[in-house]
Biotite code that builds the C-alpha atoms (Angstrom):
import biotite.structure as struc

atoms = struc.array([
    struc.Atom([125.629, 63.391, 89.946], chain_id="A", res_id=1, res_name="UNK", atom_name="CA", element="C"),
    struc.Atom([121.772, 62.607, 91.425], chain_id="A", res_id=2, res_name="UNK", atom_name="CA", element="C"),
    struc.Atom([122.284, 66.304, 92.554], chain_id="A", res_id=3, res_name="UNK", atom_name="CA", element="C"),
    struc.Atom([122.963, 67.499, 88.999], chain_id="A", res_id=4, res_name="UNK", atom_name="CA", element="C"),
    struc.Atom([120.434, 64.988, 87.954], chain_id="A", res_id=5, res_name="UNK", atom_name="CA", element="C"),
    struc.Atom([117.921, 66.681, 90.048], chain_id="A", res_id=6, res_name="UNK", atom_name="CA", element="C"),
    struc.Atom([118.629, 70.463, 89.507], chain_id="A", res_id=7, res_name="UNK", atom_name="CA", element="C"),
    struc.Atom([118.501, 70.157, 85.364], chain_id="A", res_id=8, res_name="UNK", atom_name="CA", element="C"),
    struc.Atom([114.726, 68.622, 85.078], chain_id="A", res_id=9, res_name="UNK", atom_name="CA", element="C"),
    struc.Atom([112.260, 70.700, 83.281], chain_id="A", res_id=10, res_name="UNK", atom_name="CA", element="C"),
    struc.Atom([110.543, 71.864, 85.843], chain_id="A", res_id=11, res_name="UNK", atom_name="CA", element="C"),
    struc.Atom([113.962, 73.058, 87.853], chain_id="A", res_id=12, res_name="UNK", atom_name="CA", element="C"),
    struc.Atom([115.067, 74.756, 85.074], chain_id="A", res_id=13, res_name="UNK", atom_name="CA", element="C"),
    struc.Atom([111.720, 76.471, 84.659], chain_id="A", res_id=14, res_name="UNK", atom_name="CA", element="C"),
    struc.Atom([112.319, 78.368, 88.021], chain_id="A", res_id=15, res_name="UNK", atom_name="CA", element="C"),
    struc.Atom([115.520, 79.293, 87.275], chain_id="A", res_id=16, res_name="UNK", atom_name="CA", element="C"),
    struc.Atom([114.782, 80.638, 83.746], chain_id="A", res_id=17, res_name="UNK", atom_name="CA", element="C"),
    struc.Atom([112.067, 82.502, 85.995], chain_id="A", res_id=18, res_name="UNK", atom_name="CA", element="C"),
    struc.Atom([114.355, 83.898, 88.964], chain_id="A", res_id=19, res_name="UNK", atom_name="CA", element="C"),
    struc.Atom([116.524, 85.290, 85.779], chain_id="A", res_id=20, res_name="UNK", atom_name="CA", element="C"),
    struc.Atom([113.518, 86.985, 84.271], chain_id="A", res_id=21, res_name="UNK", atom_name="CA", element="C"),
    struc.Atom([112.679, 88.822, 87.328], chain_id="A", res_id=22, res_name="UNK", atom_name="CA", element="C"),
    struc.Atom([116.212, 90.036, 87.515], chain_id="A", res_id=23, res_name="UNK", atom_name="CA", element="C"),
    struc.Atom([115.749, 91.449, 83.811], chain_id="A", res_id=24, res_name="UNK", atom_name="CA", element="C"),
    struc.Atom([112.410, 92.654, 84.993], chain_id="A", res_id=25, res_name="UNK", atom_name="CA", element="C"),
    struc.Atom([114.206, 94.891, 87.906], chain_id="A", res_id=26, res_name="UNK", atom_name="CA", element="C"),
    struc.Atom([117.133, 95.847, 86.082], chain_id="A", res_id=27, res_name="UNK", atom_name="CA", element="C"),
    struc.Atom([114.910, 97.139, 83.042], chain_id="A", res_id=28, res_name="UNK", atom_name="CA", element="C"),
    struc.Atom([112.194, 99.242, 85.682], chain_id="A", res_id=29, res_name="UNK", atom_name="CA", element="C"),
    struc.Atom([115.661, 100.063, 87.170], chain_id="A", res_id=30, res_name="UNK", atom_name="CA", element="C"),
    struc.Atom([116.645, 101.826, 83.629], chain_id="A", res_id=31, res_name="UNK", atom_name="CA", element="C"),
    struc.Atom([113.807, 103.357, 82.653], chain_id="A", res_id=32, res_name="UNK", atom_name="CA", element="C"),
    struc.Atom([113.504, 104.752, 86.086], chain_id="A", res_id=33, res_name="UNK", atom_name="CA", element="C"),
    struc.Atom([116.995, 106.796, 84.974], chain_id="A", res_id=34, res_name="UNK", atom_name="CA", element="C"),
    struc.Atom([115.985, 107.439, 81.682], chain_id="A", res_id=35, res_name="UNK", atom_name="CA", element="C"),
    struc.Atom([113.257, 109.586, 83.142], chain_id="A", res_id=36, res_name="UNK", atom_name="CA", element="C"),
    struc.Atom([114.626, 111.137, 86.348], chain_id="A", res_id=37, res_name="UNK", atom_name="CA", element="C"),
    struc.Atom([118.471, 110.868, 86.587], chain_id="A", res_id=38, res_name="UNK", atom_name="CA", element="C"),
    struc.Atom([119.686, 114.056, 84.859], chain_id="A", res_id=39, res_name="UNK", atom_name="CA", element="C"),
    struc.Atom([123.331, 112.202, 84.239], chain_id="A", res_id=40, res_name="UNK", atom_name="CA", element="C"),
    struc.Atom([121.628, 109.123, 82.010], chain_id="A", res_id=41, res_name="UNK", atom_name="CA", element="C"),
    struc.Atom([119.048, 111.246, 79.569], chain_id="A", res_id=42, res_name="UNK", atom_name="CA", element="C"),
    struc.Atom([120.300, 114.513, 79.329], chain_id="A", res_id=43, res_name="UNK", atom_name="CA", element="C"),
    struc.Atom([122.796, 113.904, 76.632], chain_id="A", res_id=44, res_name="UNK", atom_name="CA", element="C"),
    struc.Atom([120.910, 111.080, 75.332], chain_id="A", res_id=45, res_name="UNK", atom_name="CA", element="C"),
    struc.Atom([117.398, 113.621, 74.990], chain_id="A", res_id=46, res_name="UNK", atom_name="CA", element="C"),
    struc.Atom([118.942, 116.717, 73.506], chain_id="A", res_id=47, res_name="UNK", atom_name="CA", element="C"),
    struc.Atom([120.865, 114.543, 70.767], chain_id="A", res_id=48, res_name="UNK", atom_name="CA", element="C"),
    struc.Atom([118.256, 112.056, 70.178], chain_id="A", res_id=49, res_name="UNK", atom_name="CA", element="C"),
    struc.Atom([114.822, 112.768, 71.201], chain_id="A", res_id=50, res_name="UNK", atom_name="CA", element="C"),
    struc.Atom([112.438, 110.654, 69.287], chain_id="A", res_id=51, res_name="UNK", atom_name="CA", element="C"),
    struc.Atom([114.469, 107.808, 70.049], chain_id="A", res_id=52, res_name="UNK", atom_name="CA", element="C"),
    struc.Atom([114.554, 108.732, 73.856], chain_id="A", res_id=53, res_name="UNK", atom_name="CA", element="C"),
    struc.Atom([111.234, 108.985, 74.301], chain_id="A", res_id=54, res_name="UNK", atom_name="CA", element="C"),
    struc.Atom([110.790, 105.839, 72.393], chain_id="A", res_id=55, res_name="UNK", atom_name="CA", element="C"),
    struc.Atom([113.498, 104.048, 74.367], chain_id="A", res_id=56, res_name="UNK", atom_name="CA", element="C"),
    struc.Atom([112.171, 105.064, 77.762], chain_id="A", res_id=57, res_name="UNK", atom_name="CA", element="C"),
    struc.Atom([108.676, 103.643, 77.056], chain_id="A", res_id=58, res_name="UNK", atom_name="CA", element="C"),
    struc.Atom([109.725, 100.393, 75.347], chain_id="A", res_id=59, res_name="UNK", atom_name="CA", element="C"),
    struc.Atom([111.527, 99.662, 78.398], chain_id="A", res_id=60, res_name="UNK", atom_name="CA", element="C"),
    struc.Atom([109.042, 100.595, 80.902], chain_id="A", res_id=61, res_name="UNK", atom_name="CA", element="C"),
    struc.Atom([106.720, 98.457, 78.950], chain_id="A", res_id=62, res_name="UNK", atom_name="CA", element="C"),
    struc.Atom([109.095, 95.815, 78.817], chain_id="A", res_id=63, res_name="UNK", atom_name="CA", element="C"),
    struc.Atom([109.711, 95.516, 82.236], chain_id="A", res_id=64, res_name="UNK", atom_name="CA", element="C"),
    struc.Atom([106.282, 95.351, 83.260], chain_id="A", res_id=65, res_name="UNK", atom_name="CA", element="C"),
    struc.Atom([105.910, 92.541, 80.775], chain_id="A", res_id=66, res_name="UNK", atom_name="CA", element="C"),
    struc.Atom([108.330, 90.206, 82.288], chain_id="A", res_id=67, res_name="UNK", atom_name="CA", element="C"),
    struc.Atom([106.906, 90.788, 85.647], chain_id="A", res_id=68, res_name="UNK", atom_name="CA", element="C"),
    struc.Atom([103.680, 89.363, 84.111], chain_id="A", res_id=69, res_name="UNK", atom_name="CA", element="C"),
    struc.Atom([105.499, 86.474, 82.732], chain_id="A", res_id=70, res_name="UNK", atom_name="CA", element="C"),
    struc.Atom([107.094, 85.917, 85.955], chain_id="A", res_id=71, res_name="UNK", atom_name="CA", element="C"),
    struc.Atom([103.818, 85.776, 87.604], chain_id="A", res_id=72, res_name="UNK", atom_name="CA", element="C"),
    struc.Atom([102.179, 83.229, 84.907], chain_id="A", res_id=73, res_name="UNK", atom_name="CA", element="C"),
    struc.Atom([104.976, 80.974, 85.785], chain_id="A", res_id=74, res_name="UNK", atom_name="CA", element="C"),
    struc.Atom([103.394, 80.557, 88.283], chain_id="A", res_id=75, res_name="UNK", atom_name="CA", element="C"),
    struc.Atom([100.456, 79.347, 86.958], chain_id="A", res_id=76, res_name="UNK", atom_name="CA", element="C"),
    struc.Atom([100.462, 75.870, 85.689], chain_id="A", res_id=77, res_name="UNK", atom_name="CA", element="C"),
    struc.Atom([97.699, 76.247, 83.813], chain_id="A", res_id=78, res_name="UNK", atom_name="CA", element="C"),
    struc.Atom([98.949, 79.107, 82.112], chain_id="A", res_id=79, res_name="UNK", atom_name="CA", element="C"),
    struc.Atom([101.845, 77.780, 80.381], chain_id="A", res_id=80, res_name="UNK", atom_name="CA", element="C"),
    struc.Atom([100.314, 78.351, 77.062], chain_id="A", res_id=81, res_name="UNK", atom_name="CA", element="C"),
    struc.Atom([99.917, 82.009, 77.528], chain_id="A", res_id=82, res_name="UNK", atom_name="CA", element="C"),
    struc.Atom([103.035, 82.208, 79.202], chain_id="A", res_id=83, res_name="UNK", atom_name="CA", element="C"),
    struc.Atom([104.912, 80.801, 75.947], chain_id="A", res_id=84, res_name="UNK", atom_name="CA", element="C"),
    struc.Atom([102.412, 82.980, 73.966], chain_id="A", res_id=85, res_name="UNK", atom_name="CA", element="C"),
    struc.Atom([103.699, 85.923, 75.991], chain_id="A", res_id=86, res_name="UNK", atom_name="CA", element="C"),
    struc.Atom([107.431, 84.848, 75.642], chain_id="A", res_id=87, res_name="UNK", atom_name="CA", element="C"),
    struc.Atom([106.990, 85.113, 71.983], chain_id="A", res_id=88, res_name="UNK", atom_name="CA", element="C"),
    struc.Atom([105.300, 88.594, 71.809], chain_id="A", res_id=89, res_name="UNK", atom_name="CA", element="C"),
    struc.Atom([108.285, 89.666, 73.927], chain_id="A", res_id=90, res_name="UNK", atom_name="CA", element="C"),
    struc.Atom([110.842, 88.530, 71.390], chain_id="A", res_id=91, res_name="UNK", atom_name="CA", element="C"),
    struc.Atom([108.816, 90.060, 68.151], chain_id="A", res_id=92, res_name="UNK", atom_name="CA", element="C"),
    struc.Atom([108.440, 92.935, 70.161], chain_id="A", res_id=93, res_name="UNK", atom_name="CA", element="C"),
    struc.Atom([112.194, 93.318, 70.780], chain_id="A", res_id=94, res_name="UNK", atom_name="CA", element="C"),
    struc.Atom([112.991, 92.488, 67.041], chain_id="A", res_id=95, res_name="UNK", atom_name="CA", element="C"),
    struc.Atom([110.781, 95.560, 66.094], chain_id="A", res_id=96, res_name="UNK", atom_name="CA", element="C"),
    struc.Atom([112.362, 97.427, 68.530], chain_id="A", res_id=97, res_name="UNK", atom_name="CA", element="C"),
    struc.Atom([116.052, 96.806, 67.658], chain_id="A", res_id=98, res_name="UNK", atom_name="CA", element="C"),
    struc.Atom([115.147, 97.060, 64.071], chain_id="A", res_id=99, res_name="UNK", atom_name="CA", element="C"),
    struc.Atom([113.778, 100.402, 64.347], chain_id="A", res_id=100, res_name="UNK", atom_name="CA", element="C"),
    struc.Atom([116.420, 101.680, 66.635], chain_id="A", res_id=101, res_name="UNK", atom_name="CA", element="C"),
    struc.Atom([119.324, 100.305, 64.377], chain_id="A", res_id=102, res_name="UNK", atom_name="CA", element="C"),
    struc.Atom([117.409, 102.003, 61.271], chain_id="A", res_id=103, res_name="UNK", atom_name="CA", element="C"),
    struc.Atom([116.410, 105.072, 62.731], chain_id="A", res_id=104, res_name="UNK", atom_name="CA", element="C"),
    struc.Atom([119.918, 105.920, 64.316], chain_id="A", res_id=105, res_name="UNK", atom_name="CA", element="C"),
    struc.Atom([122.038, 105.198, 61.223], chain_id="A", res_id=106, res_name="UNK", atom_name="CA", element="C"),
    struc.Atom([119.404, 107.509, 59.154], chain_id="A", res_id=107, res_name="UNK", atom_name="CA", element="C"),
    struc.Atom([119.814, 109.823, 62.658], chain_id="A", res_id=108, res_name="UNK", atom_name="CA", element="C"),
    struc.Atom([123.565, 110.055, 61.831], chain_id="A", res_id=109, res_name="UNK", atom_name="CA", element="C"),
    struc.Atom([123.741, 110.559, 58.530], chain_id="A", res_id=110, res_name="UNK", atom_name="CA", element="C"),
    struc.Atom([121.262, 113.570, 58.319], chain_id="A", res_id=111, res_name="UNK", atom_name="CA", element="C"),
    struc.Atom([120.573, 114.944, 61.621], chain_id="A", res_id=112, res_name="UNK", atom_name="CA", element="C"),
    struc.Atom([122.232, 118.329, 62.726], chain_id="A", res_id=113, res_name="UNK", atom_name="CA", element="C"),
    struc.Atom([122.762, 116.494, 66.368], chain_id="A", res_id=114, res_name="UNK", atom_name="CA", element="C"),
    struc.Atom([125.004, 113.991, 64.527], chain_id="A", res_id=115, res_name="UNK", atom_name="CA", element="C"),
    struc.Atom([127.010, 116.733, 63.132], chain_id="A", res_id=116, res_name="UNK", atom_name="CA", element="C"),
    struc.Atom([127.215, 118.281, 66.535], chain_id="A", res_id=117, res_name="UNK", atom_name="CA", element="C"),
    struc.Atom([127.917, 115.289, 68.183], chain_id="A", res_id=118, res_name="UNK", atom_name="CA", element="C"),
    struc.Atom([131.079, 114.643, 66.037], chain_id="A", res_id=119, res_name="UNK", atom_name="CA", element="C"),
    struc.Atom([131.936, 118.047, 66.744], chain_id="A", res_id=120, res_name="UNK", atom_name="CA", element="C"),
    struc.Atom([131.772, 117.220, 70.556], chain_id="A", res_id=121, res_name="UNK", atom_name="CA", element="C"),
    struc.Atom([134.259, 114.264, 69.906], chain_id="A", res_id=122, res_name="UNK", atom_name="CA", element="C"),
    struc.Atom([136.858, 116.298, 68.112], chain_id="A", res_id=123, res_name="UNK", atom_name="CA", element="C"),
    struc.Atom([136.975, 118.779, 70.692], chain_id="A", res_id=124, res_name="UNK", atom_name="CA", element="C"),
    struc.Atom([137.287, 116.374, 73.297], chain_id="A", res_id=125, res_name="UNK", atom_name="CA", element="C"),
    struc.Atom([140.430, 115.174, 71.528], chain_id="A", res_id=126, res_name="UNK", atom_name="CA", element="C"),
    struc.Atom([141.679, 119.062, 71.437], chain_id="A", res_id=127, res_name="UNK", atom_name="CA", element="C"),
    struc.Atom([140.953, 120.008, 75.241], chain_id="A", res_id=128, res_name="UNK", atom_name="CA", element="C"),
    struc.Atom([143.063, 117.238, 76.039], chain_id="A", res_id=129, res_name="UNK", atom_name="CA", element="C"),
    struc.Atom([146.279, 118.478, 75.054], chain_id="A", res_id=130, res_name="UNK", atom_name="CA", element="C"),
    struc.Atom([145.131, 121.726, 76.363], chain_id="A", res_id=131, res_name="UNK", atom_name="CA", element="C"),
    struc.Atom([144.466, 120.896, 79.472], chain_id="A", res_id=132, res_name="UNK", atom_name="CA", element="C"),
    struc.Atom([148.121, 119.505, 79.783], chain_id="A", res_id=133, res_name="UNK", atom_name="CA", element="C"),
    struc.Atom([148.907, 122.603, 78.942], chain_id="A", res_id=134, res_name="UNK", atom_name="CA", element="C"),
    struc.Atom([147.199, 124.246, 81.506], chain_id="A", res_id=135, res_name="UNK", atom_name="CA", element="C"),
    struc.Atom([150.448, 125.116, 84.478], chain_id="A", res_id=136, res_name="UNK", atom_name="CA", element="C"),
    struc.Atom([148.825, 127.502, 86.913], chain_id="A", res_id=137, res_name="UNK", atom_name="CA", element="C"),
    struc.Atom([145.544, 125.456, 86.948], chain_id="A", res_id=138, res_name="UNK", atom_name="CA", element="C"),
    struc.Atom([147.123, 122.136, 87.097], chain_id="A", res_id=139, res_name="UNK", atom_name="CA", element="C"),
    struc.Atom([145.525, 120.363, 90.235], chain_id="A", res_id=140, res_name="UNK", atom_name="CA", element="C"),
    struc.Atom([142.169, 121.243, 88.474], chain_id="A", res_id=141, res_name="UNK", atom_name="CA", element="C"),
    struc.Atom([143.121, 120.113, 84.787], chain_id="A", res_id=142, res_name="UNK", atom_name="CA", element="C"),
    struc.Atom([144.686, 117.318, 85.413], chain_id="A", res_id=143, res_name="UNK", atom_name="CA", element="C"),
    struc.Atom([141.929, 115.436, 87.075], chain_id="A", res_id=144, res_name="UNK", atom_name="CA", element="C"),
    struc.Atom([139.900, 116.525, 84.199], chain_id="A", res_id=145, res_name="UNK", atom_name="CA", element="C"),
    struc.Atom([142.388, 114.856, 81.614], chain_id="A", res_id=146, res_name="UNK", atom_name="CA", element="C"),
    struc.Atom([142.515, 112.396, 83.811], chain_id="A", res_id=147, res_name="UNK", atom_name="CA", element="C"),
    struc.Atom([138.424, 111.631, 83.877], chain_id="A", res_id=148, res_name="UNK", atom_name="CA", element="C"),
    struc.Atom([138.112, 111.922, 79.989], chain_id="A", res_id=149, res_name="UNK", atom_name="CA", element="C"),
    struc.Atom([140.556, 109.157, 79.669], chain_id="A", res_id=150, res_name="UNK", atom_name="CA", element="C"),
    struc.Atom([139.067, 107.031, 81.649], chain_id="A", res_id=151, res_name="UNK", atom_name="CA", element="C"),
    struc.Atom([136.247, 107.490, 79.750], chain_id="A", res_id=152, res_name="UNK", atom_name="CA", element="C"),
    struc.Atom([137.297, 106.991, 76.536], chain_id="A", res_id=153, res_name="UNK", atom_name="CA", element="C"),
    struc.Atom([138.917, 104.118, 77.978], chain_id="A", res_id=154, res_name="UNK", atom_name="CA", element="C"),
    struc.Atom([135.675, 102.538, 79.309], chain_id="A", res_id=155, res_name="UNK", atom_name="CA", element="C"),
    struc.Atom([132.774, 103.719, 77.161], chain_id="A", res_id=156, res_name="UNK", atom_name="CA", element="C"),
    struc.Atom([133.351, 100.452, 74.907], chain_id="A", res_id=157, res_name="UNK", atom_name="CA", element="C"),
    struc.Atom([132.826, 98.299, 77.823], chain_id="A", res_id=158, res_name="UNK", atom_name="CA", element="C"),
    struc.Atom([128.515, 99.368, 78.098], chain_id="A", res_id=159, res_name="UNK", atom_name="CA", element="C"),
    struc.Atom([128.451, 98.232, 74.286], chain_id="A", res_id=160, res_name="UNK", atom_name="CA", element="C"),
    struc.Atom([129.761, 94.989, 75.284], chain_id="A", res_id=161, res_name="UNK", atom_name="CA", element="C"),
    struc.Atom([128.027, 94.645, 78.246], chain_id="A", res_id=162, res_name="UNK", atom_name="CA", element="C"),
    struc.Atom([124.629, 95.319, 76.719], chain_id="A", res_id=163, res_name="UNK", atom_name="CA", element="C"),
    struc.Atom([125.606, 92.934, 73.926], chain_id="A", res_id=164, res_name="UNK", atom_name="CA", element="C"),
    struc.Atom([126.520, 90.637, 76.497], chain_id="A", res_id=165, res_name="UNK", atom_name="CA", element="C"),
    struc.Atom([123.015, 90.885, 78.555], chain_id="A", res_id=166, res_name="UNK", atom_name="CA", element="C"),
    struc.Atom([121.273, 91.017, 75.191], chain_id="A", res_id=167, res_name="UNK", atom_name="CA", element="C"),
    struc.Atom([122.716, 87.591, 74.227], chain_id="A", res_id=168, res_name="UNK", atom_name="CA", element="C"),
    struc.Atom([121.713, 85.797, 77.597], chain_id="A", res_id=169, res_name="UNK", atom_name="CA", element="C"),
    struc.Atom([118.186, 87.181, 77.281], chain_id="A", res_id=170, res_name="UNK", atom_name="CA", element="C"),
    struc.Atom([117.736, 85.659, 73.936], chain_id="A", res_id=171, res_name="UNK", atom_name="CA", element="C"),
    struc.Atom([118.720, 82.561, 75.014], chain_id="A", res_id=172, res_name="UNK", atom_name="CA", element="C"),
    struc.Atom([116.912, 82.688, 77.897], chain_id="A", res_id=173, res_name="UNK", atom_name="CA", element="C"),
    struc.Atom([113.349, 83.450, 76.464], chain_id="A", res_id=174, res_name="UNK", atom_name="CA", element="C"),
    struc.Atom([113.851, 80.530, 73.561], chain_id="A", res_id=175, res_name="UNK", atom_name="CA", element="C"),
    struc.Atom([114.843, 78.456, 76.691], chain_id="A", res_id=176, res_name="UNK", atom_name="CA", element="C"),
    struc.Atom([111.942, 79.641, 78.668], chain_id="A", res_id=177, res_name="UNK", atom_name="CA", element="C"),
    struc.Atom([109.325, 79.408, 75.746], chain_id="A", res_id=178, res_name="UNK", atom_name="CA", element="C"),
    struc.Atom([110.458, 75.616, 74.832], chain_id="A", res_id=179, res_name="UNK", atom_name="CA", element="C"),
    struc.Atom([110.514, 75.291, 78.512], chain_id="A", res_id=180, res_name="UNK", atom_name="CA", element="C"),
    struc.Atom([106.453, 75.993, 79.063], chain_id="A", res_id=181, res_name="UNK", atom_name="CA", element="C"),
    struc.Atom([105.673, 74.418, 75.784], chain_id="A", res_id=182, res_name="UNK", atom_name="CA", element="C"),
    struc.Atom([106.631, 70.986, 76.965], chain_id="A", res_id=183, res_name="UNK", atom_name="CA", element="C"),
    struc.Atom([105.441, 71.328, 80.642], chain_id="A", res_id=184, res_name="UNK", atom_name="CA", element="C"),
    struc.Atom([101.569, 72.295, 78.879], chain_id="A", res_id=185, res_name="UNK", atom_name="CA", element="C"),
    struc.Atom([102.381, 68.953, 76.791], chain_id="A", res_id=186, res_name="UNK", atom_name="CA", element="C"),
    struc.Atom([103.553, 67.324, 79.956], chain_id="A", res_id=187, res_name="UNK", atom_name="CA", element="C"),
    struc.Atom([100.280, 68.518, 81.935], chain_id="A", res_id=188, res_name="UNK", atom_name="CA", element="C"),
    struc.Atom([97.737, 68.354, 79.267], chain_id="A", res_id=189, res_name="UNK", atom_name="CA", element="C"),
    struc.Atom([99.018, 63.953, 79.192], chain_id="A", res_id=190, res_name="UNK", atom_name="CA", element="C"),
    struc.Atom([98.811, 63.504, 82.610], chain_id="A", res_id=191, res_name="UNK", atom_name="CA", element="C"),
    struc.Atom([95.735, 65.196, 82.784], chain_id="A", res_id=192, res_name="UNK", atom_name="CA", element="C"),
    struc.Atom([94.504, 63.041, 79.826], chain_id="A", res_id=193, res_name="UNK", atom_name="CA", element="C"),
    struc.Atom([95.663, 60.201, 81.305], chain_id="A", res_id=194, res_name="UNK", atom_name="CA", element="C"),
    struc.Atom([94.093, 60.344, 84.452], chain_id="A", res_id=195, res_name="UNK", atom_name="CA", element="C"),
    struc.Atom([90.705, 61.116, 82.946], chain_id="A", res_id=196, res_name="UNK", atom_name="CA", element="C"),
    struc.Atom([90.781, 56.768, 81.693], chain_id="A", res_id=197, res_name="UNK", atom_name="CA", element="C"),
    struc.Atom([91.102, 55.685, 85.499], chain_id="A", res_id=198, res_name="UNK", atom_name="CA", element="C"),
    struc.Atom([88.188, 57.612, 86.586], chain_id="A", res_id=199, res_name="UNK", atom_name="CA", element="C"),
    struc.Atom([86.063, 56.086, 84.163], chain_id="A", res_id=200, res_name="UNK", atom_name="CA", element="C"),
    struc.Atom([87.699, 52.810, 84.961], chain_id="A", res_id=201, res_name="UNK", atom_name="CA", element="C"),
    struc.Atom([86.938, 53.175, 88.417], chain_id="A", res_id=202, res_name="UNK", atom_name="CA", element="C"),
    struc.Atom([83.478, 54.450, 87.982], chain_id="A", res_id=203, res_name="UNK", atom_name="CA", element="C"),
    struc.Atom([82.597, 51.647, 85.229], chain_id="A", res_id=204, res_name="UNK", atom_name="CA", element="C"),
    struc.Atom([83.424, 49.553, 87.937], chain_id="A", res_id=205, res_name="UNK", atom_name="CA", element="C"),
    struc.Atom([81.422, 51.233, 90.724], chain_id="A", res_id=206, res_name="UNK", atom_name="CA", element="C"),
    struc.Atom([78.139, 50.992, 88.340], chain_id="A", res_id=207, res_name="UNK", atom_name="CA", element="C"),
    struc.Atom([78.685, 47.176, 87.307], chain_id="A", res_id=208, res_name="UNK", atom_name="CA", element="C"),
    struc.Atom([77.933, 45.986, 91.101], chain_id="A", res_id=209, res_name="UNK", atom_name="CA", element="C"),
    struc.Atom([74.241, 46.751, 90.010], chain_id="A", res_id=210, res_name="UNK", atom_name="CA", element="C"),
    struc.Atom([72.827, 43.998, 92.128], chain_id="A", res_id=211, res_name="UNK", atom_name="CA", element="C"),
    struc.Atom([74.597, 45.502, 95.451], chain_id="A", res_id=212, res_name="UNK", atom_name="CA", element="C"),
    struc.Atom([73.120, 47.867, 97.727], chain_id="A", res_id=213, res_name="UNK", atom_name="CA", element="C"),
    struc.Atom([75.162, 51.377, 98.303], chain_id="A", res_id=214, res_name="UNK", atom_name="CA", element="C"),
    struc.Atom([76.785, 50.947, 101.250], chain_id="A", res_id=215, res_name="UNK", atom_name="CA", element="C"),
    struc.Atom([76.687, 54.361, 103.765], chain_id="A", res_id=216, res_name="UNK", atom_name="CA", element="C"),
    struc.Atom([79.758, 56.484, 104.516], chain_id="A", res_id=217, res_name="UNK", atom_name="CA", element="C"),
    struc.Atom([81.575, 55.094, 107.475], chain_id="A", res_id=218, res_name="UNK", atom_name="CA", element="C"),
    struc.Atom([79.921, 51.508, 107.370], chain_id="A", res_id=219, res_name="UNK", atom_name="CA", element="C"),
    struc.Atom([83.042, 49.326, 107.881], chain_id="A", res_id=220, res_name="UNK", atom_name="CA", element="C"),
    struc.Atom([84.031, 51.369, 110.773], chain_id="A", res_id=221, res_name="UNK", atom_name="CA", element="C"),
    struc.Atom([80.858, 50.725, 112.324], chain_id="A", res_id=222, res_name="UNK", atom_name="CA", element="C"),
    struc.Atom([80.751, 47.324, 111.998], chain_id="A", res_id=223, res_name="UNK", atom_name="CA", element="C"),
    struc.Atom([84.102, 46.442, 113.243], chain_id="A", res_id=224, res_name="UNK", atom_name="CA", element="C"),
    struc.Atom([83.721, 48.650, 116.702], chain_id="A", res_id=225, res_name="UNK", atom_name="CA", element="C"),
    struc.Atom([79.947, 46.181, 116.676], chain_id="A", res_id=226, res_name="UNK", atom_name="CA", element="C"),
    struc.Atom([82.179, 42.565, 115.965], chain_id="A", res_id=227, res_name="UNK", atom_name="CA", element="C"),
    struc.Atom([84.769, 44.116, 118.630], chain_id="A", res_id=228, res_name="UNK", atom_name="CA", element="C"),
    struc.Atom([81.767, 45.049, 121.124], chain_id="A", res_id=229, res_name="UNK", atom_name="CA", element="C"),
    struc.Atom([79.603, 41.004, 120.701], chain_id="A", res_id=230, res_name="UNK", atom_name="CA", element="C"),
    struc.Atom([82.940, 39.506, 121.010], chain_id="A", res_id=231, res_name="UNK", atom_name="CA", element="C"),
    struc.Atom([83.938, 41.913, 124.602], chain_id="A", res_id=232, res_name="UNK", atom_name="CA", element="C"),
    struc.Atom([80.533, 40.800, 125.755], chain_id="A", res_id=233, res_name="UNK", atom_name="CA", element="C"),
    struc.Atom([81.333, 37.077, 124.900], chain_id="A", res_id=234, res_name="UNK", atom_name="CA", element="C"),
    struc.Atom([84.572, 36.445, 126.264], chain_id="A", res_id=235, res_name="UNK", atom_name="CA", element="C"),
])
């Protein structure tokens, strides 16, 4: 329990809301690295939607970068505030994003000839299929193929759940990690207050001997090694 006690203060849970964030920040560099240069992820994804692929790829670069910056004012104490300031751009920024995308790809495939061809691409997907079962002399070839767009019918649904999955835990993660550096800046800026008192204590106190001469650096330690010395030559 003191374990558990220990891992869930603020300050712990800071640095793990951190370590997560720079996993984001990889994963997201990681995708938009494929967006631009791996044929298999923006082909498809370029030719049927282009304004939202080029929008995509840079919204993710950016965001990537961003959350390395974040991750690197975390570790700036006295940063806090524009680290919560940043954590809230972030979110805004992917509200505007999601909003746009969600708009502009229901408008996309309503009106666009690429949504029409798309849809075209699914129903013959669903006709090669029984064709390909068809297929005798060719079999060894065509039935891996039948085999591959099954599986991917199959599986496709899982990426939607996964991102919704990822999405989810981000969200939480930045309202954790904004409440998170708004009450460590309270929690600094108090102690900091606080400690200003005590110096003023102590020097108040300093400047009310008035009557007393400044002692020199180092005087006690003088004068014991001179009692120590008279009382060797004494004795």
């Amino acid at each position: 329990m003191a374990c558990a006690r220990g891992l869930c203060t603020a300050d712990k849970v800071f640095i793990f809301i951190n370590i997560a964030f720079a996993m984001y920040s990889g994963a997201m560099l990681a995708t938009a690295a494929r967006l631009a240069w791996d044929p298999s992820t923006y082909t498809w994804f370029r030719f049927l939607c282009a304004a939202q692929y080029r929008v995509s790829c840079a919204y993710v670069l950016a965001a990537g970068v961003w959350l390395c910056a974040l991750v690197y004012l975390a570790a700036a104490t006295r940063c806090l505030r524009l680290y919560a300031a940043g954590v809230a751009c972030l979110v805004a920024s992917e509200v505007a994003y999601g909003a746009w995308m969600a708009a502009s790809l229901a408008a996309w495939w309503r009106s666009a000839p690429e949504a029409e061809l798309a849809r075209h691409g699914m129903d013959v997907m669903h006709d090669l299929k029984p064709a390909l079962l068809a297929i005798d002399r060719y079999r060894d070839v065509a039935r891996p193929l039948y085999d591959m767009i099954e599986e991917v019918e199959r599986e496709a649904p899982n990426n939607a759940f996964v991102i919704i999955v990822f999405g989810v835990l981000g969200a939480v993660l930045q309202v954790a990690a904004f409440i998170m550096a708004v009450r460590l800046a309270r929690r600094a800026r108090g102690s900091s207050a606080g400690s200003l008192p005590e110096k003023a204590c102590a020097v108040a106190d300093e400047d009310s001997d008035t009557g007393a001469p400044t002692a020199p650096p180092g005087w006690r330690k003088r004068a014991n090694l001179g009692m120590y010395t008279i009382l060797d030559k004494i004795f």
